[in-house]
MIKOL-673829 format. One record per residue (C-alpha): residue number from 1; residue in one letter; chain; y, z, x. Coordinates in pm, 1 decimal. Last residue first. Example, Ala and Ser with C-alpha at 12.3 -4.5 7.8 and 13.67 -1.06 7.14 Angstrom:
<nodes>
node pos=2, code=S, unit=A, c2=-106.0, c3=714.0, c1=1367.0
node pos=1, code=A, unit=A, c2=-450.0, c3=780.0, c1=1230.0
</nodes>
This chain:
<nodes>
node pos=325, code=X, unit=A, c2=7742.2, c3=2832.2, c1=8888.6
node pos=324, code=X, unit=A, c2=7591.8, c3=2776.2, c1=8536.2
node pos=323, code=X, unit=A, c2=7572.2, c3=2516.2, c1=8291.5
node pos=322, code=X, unit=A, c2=7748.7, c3=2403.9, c1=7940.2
node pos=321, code=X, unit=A, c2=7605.0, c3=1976.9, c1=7883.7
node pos=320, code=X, unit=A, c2=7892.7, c3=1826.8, c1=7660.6
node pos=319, code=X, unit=A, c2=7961.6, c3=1890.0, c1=7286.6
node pos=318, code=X, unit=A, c2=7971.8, c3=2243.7, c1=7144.2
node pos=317, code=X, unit=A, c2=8188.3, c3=2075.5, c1=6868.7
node pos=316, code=X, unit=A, c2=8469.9, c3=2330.0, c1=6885.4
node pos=315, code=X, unit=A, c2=8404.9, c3=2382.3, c1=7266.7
node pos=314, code=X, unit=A, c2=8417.8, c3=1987.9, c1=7318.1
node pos=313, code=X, unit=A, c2=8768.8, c3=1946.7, c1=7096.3
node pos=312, code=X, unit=A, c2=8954.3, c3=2245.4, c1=7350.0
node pos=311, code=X, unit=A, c2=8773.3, c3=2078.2, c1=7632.6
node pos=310, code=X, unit=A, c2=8901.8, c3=1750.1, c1=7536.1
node pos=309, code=X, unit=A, c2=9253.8, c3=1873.6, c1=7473.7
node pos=308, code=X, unit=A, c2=9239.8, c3=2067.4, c1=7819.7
node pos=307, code=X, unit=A, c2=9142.7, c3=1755.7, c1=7958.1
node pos=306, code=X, unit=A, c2=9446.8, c3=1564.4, c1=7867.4
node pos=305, code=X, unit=A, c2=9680.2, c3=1827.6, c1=7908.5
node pos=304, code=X, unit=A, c2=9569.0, c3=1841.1, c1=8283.9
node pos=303, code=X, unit=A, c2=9532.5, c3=1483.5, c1=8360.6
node pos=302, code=X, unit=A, c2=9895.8, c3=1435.4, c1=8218.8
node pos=301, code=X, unit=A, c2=10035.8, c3=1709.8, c1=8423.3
node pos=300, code=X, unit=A, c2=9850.0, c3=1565.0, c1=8726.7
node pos=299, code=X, unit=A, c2=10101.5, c3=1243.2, c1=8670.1
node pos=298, code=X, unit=A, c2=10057.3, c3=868.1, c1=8630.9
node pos=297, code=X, unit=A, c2=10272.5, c3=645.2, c1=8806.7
node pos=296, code=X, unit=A, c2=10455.5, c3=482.4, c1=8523.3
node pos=295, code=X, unit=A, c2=10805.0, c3=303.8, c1=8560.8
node pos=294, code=X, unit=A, c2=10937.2, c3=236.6, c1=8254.5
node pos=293, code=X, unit=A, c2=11163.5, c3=-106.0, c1=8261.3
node pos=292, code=X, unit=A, c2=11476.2, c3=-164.6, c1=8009.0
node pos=291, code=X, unit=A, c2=11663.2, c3=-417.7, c1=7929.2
node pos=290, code=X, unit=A, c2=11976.2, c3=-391.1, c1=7757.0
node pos=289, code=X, unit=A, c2=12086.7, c3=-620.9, c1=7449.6
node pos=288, code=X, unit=A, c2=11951.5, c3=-406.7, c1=7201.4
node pos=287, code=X, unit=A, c2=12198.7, c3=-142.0, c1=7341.5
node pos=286, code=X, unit=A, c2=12170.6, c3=193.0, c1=7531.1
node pos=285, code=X, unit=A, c2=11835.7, c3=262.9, c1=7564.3
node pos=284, code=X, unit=A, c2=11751.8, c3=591.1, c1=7643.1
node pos=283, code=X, unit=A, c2=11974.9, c3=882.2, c1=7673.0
node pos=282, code=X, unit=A, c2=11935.1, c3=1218.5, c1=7866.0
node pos=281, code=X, unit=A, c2=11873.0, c3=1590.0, c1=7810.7
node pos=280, code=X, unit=A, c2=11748.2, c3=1537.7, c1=7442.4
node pos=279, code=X, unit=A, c2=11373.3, c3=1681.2, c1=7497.2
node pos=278, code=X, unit=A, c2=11196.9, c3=1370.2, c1=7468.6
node pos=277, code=X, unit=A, c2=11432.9, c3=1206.9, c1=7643.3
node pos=276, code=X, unit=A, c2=11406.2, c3=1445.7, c1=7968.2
node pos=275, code=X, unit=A, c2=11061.8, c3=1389.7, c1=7941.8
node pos=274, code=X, unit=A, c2=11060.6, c3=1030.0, c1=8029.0
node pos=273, code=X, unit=A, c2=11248.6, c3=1105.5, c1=8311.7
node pos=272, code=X, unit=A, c2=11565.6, c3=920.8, c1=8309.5
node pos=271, code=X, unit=A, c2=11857.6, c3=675.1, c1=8467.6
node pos=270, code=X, unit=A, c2=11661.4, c3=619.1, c1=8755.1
node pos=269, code=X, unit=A, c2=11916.8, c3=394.0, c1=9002.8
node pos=268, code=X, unit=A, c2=12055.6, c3=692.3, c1=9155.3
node pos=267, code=X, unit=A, c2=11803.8, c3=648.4, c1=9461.0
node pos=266, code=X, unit=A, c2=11976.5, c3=367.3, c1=9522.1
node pos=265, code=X, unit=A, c2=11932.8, c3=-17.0, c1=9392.8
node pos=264, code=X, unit=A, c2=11937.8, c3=-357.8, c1=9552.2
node pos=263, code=X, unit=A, c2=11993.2, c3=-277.1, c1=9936.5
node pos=262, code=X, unit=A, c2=11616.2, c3=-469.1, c1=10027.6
node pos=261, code=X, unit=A, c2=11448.1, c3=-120.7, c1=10145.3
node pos=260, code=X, unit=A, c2=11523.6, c3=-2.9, c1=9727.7
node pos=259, code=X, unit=A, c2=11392.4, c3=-323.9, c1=9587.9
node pos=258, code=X, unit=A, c2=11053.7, c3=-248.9, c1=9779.3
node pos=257, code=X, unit=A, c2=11074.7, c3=142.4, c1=9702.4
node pos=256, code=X, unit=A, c2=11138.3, c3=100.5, c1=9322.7
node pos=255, code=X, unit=A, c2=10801.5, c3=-116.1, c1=9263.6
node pos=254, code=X, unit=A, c2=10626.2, c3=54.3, c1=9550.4
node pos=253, code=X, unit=A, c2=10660.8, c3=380.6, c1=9375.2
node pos=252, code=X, unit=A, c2=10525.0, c3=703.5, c1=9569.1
node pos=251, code=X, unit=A, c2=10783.8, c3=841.8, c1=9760.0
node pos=250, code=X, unit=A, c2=11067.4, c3=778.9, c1=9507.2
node pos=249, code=X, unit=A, c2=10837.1, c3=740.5, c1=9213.0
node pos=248, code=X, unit=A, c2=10712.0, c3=1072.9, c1=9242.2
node pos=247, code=X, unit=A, c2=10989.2, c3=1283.0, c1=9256.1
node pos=246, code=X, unit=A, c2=11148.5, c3=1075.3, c1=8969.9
node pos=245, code=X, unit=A, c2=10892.1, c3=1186.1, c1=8757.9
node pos=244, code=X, unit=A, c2=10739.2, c3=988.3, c1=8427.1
node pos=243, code=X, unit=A, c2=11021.0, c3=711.1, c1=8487.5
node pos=242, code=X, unit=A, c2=11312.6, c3=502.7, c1=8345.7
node pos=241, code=X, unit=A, c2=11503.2, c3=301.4, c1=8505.6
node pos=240, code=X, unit=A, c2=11802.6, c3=44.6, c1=8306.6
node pos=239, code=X, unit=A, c2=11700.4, c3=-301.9, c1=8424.9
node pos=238, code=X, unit=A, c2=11892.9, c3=-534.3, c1=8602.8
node pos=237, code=X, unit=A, c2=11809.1, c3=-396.8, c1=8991.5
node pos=236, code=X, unit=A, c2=11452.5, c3=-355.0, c1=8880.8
node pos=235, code=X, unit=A, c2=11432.2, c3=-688.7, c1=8737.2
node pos=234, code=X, unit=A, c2=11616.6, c3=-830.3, c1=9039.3
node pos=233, code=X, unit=A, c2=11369.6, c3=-684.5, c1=9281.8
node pos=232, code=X, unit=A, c2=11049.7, c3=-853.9, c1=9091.0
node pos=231, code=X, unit=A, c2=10767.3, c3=-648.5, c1=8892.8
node pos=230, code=X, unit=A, c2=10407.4, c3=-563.2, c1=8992.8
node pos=229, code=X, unit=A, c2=10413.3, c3=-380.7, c1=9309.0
node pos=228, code=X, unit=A, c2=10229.0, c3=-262.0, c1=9591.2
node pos=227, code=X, unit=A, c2=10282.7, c3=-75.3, c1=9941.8
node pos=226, code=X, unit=A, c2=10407.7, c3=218.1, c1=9782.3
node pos=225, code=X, unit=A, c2=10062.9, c3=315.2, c1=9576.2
node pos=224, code=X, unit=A, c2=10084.9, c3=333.8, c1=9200.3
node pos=223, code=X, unit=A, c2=10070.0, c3=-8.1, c1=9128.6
node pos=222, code=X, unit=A, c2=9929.4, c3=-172.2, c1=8746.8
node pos=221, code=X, unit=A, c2=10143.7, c3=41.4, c1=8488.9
node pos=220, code=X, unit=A, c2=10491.5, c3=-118.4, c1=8480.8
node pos=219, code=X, unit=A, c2=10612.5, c3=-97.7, c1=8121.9
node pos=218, code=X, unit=A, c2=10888.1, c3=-333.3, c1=8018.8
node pos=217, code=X, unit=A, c2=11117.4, c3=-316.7, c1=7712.5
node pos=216, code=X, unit=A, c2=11269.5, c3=-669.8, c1=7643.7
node pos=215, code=X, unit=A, c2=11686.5, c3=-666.4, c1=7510.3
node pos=214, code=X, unit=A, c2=11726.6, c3=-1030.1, c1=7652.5
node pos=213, code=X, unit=A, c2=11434.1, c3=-1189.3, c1=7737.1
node pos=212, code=X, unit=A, c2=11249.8, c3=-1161.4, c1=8058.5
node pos=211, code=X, unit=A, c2=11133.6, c3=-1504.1, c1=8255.9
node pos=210, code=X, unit=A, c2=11428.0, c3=-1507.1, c1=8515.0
node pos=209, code=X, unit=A, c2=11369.6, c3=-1165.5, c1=8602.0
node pos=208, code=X, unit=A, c2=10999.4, c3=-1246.9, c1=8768.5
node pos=207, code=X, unit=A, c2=10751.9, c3=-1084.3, c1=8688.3
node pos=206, code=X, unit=A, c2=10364.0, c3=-1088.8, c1=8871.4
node pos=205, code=X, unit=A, c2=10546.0, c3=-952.1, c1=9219.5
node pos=204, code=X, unit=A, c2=10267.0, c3=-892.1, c1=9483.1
node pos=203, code=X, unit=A, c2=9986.5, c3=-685.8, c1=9526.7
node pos=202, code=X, unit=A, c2=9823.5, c3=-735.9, c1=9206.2
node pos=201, code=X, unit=A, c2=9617.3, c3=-453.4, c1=9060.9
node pos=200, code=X, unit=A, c2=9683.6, c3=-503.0, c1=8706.8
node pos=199, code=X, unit=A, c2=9861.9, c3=-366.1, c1=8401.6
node pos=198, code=X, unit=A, c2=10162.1, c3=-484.2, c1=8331.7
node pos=197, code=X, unit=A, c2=10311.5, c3=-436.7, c1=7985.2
node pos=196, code=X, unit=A, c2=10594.7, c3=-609.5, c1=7787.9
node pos=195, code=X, unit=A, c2=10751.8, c3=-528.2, c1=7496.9
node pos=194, code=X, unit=A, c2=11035.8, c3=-801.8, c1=7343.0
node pos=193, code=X, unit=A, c2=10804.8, c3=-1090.1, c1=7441.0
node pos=192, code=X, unit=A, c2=10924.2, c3=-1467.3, c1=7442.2
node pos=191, code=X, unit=A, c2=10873.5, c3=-1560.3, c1=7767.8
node pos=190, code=X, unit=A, c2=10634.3, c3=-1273.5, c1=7854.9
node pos=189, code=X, unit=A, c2=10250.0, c3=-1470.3, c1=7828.0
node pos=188, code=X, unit=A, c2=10440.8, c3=-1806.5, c1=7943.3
node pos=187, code=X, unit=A, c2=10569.0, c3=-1653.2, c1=8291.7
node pos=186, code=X, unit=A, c2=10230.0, c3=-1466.5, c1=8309.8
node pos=185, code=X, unit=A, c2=10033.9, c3=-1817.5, c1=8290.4
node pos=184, code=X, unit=A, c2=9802.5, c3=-1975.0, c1=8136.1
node pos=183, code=X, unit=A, c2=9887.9, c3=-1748.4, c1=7831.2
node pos=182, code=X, unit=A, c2=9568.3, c3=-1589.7, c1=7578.7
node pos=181, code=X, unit=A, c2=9686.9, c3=-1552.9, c1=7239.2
node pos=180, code=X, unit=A, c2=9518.9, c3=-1170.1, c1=7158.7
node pos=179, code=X, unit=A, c2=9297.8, c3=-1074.8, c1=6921.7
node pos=178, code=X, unit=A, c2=9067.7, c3=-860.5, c1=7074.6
node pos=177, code=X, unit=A, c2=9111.3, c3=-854.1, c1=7478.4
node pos=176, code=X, unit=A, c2=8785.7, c3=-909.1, c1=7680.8
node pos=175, code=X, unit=A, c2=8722.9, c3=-1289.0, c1=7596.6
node pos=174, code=X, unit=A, c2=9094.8, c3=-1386.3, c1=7559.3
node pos=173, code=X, unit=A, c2=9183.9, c3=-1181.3, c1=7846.9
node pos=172, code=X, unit=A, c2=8911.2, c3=-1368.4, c1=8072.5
node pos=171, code=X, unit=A, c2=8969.6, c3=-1680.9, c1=8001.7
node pos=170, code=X, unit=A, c2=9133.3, c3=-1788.8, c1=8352.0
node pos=169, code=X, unit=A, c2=9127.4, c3=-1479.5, c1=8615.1
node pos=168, code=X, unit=A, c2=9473.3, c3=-1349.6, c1=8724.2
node pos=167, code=X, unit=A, c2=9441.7, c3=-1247.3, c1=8354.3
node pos=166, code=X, unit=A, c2=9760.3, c3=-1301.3, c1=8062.8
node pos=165, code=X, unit=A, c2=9787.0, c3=-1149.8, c1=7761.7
node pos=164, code=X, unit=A, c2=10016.2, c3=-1251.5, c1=7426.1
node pos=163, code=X, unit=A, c2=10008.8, c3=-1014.8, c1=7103.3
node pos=162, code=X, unit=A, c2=10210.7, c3=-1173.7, c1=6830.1
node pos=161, code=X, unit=A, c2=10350.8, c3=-1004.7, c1=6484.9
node pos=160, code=X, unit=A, c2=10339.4, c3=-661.9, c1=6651.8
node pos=159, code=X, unit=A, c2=10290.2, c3=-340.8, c1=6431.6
node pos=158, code=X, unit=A, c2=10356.2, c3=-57.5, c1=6689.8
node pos=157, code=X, unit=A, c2=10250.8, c3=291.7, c1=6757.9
node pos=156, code=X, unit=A, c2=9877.4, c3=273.0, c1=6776.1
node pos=155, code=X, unit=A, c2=9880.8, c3=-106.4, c1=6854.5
node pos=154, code=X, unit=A, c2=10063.3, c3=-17.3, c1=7191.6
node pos=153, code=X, unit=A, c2=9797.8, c3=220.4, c1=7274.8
node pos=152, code=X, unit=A, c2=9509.2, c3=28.3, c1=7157.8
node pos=151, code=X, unit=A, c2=9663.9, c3=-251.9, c1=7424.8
node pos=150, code=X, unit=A, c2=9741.9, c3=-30.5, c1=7656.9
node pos=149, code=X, unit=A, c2=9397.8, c3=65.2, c1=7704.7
node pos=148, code=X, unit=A, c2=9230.7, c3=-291.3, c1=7695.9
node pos=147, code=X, unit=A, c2=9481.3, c3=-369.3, c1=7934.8
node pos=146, code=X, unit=A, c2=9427.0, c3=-71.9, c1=8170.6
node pos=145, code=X, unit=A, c2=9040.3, c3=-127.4, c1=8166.9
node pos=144, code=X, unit=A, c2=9077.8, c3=-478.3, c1=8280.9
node pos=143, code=X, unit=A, c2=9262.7, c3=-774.5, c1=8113.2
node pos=142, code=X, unit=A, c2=9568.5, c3=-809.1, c1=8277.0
node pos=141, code=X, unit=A, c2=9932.6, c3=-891.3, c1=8205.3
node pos=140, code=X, unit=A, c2=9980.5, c3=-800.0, c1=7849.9
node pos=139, code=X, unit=A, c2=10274.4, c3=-901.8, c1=7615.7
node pos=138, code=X, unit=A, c2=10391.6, c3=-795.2, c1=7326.1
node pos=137, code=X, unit=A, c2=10595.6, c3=-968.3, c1=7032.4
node pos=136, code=X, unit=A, c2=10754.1, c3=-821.6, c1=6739.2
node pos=135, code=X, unit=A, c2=10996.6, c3=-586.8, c1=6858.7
node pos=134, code=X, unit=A, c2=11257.6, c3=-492.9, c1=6597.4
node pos=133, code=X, unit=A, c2=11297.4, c3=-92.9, c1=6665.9
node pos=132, code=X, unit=A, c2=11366.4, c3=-223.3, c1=7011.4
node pos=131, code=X, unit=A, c2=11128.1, c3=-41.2, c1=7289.1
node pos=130, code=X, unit=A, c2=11261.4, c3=267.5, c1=7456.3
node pos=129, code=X, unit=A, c2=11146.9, c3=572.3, c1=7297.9
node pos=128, code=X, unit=A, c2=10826.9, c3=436.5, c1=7176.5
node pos=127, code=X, unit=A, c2=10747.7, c3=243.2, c1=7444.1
node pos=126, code=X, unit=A, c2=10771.4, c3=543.9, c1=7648.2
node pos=125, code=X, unit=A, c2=10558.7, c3=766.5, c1=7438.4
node pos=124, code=X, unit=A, c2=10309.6, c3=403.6, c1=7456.9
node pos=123, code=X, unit=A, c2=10306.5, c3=375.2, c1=7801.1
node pos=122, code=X, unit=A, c2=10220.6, c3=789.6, c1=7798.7
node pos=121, code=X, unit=A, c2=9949.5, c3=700.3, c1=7608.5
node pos=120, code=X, unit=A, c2=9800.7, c3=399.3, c1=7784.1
node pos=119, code=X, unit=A, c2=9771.4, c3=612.9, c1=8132.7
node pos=118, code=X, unit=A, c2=9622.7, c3=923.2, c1=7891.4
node pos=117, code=X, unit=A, c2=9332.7, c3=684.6, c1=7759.1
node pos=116, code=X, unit=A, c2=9244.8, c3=520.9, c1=8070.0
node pos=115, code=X, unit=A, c2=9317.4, c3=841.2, c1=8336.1
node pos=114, code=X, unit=A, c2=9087.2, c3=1090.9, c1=8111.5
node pos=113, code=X, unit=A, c2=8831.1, c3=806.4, c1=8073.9
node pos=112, code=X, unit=A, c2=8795.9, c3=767.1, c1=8458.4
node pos=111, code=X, unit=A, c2=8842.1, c3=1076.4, c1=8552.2
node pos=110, code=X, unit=A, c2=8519.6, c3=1211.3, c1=8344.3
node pos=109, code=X, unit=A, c2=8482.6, c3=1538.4, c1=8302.9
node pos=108, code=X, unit=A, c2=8446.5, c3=1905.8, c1=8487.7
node pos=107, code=X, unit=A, c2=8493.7, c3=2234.9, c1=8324.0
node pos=106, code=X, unit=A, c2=8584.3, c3=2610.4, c1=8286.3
node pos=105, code=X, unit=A, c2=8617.1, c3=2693.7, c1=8678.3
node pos=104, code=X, unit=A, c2=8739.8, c3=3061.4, c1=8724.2
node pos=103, code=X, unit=A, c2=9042.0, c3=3114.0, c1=8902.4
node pos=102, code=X, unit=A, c2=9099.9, c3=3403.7, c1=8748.2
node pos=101, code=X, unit=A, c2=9446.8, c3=3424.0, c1=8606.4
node pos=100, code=X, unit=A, c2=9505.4, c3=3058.9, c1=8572.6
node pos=99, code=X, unit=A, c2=9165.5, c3=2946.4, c1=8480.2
node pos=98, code=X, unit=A, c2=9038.8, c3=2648.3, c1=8629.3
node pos=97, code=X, unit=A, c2=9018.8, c3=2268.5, c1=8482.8
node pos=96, code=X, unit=A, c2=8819.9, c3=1993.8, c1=8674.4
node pos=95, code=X, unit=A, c2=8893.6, c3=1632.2, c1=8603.7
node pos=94, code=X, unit=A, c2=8631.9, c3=1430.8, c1=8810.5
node pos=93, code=X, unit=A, c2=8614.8, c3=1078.5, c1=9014.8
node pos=92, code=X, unit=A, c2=8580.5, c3=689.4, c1=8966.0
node pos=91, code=X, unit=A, c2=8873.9, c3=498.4, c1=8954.1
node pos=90, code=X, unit=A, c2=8808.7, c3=141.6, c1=8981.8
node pos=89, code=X, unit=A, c2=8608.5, c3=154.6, c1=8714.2
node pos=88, code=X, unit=A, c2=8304.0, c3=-106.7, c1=8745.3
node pos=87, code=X, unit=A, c2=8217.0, c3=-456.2, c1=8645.9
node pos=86, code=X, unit=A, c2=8119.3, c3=-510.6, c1=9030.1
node pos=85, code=X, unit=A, c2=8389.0, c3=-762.4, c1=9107.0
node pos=84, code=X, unit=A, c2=8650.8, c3=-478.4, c1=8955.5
node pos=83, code=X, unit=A, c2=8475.6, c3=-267.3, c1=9179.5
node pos=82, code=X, unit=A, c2=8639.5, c3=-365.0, c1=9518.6
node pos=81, code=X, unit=A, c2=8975.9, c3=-177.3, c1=9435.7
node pos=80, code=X, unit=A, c2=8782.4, c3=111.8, c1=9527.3
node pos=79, code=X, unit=A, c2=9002.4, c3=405.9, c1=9415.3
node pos=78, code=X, unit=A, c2=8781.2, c3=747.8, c1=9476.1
node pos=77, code=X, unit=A, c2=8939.4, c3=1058.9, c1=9210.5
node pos=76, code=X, unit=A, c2=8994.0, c3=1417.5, c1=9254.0
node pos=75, code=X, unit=A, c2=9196.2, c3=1575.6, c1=8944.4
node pos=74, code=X, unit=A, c2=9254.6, c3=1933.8, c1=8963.5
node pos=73, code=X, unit=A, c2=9387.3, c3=2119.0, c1=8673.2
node pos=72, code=X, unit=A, c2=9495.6, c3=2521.0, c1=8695.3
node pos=71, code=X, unit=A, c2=9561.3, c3=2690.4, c1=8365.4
node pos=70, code=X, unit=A, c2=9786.4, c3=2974.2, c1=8238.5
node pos=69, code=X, unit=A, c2=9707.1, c3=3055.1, c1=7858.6
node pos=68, code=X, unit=A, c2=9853.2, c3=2848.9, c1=7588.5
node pos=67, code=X, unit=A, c2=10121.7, c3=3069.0, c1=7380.2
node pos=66, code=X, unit=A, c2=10226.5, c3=2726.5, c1=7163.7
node pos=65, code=X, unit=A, c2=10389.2, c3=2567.2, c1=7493.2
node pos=64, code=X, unit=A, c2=10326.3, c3=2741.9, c1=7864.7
node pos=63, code=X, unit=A, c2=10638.4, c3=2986.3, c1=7944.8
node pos=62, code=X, unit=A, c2=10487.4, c3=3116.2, c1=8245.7
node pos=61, code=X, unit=A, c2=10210.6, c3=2908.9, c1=8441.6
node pos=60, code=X, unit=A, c2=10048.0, c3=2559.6, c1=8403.0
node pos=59, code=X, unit=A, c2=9932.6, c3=2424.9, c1=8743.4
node pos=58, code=X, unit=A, c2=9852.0, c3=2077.6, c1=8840.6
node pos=57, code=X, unit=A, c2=9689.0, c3=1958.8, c1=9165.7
node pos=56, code=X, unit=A, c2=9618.1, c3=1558.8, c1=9191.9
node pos=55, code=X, unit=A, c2=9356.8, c3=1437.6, c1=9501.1
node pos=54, code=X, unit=A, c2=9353.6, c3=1063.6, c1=9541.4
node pos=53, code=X, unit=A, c2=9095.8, c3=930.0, c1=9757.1
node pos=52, code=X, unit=A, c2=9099.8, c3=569.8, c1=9889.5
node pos=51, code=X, unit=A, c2=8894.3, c3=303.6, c1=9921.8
node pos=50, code=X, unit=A, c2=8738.4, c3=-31.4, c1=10154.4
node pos=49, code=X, unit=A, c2=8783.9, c3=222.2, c1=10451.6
node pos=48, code=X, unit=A, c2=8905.0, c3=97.9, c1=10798.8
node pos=47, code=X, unit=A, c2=9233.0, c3=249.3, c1=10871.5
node pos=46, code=X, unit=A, c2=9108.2, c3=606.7, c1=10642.8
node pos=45, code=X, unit=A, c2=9376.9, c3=610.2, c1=10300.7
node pos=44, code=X, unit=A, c2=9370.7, c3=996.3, c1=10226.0
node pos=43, code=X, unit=A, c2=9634.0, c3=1020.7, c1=9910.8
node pos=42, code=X, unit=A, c2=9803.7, c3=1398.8, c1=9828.0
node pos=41, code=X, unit=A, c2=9970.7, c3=1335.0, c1=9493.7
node pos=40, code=X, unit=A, c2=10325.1, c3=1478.9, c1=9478.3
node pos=39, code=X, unit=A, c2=10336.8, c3=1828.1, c1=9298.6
node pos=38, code=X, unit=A, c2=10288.3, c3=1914.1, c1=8951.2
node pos=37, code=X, unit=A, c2=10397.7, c3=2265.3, c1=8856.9
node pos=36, code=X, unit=A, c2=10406.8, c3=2327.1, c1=8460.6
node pos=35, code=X, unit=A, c2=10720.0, c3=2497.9, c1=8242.5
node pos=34, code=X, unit=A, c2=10977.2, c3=2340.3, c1=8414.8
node pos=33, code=X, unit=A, c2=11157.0, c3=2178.9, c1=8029.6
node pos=32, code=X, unit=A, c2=11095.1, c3=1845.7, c1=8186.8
node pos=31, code=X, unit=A, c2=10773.2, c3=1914.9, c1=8262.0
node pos=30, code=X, unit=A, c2=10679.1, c3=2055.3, c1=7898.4
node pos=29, code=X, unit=A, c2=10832.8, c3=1736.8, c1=7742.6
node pos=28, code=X, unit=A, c2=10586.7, c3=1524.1, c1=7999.1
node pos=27, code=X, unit=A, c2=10294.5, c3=1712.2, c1=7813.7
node pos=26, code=X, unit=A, c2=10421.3, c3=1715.4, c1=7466.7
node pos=25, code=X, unit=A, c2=10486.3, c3=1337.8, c1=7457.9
node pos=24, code=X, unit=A, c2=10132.3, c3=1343.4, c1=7637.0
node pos=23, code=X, unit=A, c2=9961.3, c3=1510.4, c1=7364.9
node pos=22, code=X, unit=A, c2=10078.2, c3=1326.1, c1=7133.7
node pos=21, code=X, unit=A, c2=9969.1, c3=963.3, c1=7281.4
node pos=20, code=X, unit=A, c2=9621.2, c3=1135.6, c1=7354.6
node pos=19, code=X, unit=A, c2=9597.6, c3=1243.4, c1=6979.9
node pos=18, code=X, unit=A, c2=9605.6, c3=834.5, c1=6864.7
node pos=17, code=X, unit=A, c2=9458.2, c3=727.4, c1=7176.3
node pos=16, code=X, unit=A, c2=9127.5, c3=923.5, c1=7045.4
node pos=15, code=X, unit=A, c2=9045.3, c3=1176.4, c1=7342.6
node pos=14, code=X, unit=A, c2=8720.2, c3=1319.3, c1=7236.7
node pos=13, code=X, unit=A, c2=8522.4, c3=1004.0, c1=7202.9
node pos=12, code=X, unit=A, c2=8663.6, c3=917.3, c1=7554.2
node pos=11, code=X, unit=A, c2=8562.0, c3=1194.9, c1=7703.7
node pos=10, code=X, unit=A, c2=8267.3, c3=1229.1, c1=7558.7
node pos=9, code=X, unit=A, c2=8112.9, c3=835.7, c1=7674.4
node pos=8, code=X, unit=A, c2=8273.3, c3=938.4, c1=7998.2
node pos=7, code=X, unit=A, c2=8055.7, c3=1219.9, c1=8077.0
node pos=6, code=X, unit=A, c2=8156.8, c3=1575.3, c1=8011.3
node pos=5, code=X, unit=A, c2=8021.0, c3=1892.8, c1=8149.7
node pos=4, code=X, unit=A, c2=8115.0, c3=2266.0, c1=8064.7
node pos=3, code=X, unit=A, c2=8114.6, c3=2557.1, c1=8323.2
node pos=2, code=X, unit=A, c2=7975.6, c3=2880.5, c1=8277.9
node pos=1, code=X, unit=A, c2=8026.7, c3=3150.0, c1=8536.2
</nodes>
């Protein structure tokens, strides 16, 4: 069989944020409507390993959008938290894609561009949904790959007045992030912001409720591990939920499971999927005076729609290295 390759440098050039945000509105639409299979990441954390390996199945069966044929995704990644010292991805890995009726393999690419561009995306479907039609300052806490990401992303469907980002690391989000005010601290980067976005990989609470303004959107990005989170109890106990899967952020979700152990919210407490929105079965903001946090995890759904555009692009444009196995 013939299997196309894609490096990173591809990837990316074949998943502009600007299709990637589409294709994930369509993507977490097609979940809620139970027309793709996307069960809990498996995670193998070994006592005394410096990483972990995340292993994310998706299947697209019956009743796939636009007559799409039946498709298996697999996305096998390595998270070593230590390569942000190196300059590297922390998520290094593959996206493979298999067809559904013969099992076939049709390609491998990147996991770390798929996960950057479609991560930012689906913060920006949500933003879009949720966010005040009046927002005029954002906020970004962190200034890795997932900042830079979710900052094109939030550019693509907003035009902010301010952009404020704040780094664990002094100077580095004005020196990686264009055209951003950079904040000594995260309390002064969200003071005033109506969107807010974390994306880092701090252990500990980086938001406190105290420092949110009325009406702000938040987008938790950063943990997707239980034993991690980004945003304070009382935020999530204030905020109306809203997630990519509910599934997944009640076994996987350190920001919901912390405040959850403490008695501050129930399982309940998830107003939404994000998909559910998109196809009318729930509401979304309720007021301009609400706020309102979206919980993202990242899904094998996503992986799987966002490869299958890239492959769809590469085939056009014969890009890639085709070999044989």
């Amino acid at each position: 069989m013939n299997v196309r390759v894609l490096d990173e440098e591809a990837v990316r050039r074949l998943l502009p944020m600007s299709e990637c945000i589409e294709v994930m509105a369509e993507a977490l639409a097609s979940l809620a409507r139970g027309e793709v299979h996307n069960p809990l990441r498996f995670v193998v954390r070994p006592p005394d390993a410096p990483s972990l390996m995340g292993i994310m199945p998706a299947y697209r069966g019956d009743g796939a959008p636009h007559g799409s044929s039946r498709l298996w995704g697999l996305k096998s990644v390595v998270i070593a938290p230590g390569n942000a010292a190196r300059g590297l991805d922390l998520h290094q890995g593959f996206v493979a894609l298999f067809d559904g009726e013969t099992g076939e393999a049709r390609a491998f690419m990147n996991a770390g561009g798929i996960t950057a561009v479609r991560t930012a995306a689906v913060t920006a479907v949500a933003t879009r949904l949720l966010a005040r039609k009046d927002a005029r300052t954002l906020a970004i806490l962190g200034a890795g790959i997932q900042g830079k990401a979710n900052l094109e992303a939030m550019r693509a469907i907003h035009d902010f007045d301010r952009v404020v980002a704040w780094s664990r690391t002094p100077g580095r989000a004005g020196r990686e992030l264009d055209g951003v005010e950079e904040a000594a601290t995260a309390e002064e980067a969200v003071r005033d912001a109506d969107v807010v976005v974390t994306a880092t990989s701090a252990p500990e609470p980086i938001v406190e409720r105290g420092w949110l303004k009325e009406g702000a959107h938040v987008n938790a990005v950063g943990s997707s591990i239980p034993t991690t989170r980004e945003l304070d109890t009382q935020t999530m106990a204030d905020a109306a939920l809203f997630v990519d899967r509910r599934e997944s952020t009640v076994n996987e979700a350190g920001d919901f499971l912390f405040p959850q152990r403490e008695g501050a919210i129930g399982s309940d407490h998830i107003r939404a999927e994000i998909g559910e929105l998109l196809i009318g079965a729930a509401q979304g903001r309720s007021s301009d005076d609400e706020l309102t946090v979206f919980k993202s995890l990242g899904l094998a759904v996503e992986d799987l729609a966002a490869a299958e555009h890239v492959l769809r692009r590469a085939e056009e444009e014969d890009a890639g290295t085709v070999v044989s196995l």
